[in-house]
Structure formats: C-alpha cells, structure tokens
C-alpha positions as CSV (number, residue, x, y, z in Angstrom):
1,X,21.3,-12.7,18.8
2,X,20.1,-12.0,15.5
3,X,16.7,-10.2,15.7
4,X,15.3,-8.0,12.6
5,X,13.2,-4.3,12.5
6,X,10.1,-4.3,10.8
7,X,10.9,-1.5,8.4
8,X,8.3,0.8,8.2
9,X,8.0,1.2,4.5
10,X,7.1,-2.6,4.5
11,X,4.3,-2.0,6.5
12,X,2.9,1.1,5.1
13,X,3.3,-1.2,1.5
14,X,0.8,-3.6,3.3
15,X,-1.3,-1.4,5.2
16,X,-2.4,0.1,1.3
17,X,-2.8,-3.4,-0.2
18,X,-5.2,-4.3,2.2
19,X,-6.8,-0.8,1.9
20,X,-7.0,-1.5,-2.0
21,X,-8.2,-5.0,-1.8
22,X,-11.4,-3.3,0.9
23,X,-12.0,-0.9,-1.5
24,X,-12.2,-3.0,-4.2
25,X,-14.8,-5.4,-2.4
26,X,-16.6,-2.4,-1.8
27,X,-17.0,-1.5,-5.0
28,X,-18.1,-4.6,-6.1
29,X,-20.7,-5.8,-3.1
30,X,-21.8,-1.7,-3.0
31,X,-25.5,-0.9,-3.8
32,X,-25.3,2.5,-3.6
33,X,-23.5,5.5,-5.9
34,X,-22.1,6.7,-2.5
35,X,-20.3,3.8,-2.0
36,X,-18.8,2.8,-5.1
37,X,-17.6,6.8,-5.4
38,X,-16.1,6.2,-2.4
39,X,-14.4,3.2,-3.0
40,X,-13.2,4.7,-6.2
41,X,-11.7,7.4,-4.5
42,X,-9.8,4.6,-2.0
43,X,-8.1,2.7,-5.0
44,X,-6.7,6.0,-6.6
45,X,-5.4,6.8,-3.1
46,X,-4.3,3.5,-2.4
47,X,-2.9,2.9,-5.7
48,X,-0.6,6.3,-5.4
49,X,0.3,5.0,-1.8
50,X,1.5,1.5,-3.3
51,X,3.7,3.4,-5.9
52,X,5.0,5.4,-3.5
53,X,5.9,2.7,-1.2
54,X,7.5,0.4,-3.4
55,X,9.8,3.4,-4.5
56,X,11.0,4.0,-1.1
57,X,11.5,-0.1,-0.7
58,X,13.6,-0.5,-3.8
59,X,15.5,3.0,-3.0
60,X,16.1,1.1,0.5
61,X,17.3,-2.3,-1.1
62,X,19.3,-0.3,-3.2
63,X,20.9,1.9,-0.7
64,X,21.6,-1.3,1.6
65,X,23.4,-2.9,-1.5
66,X,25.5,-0.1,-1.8
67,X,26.2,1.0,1.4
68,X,26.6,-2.8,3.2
C-alpha cells in the first residue's frame, strides 16, 4: 500500500500564502490606518515565513535526492 505524509514544511509553505493573500485583501478593502498597518505587518511576516519555508522544501528535495 502506497500511502504518502503530508510533510509539514508543505503545509506551513501554504498556511503563509493564504496568510499573505488575507493580508493583502486587507490592505486593500481596509478603511482604517489600523488596518492597513496591520496588514503591512502580516506580509513582512508572511513574506519571511514563505522564504523560510521554501528553503527548508528545497533543502528536503535536495536531501531526498541524495540520500534516496
């Protein structure tokens, strides 16, 4: 039986795109400052976390080339 693992670098890579693309429709359908600071703040954080998680994937995907 051939079942797979979600790997959880895959989902933590998805889990901060969708947090980018809410913070960026907050930013645009925001009326106040609070918000769109806020939303601001979400993109850097989300944008570090996408980094971040797309090193890890292509460290795995390296490592399981390698090391079949």
């Amino acid at each position: 039986m051939n079942t797979q693992k979600i790997s959880l670098t895959a989902l933590l890579f998805w889990s901060f795109a969708a947090t980018l693309l809410g913070a960026i429709s907050t930013a645009v359908f925001s009326e106040t400052a609070f918000n769109d600071n806020f939303a601001f703040s979400m993109m850097v954080l989300a944008c570090a976390g996408i980094v971040i998680s797309t090193a890890l994937l292509m460290v795995d995907a390296v490592l399981a080339v390698c090391n079949p």
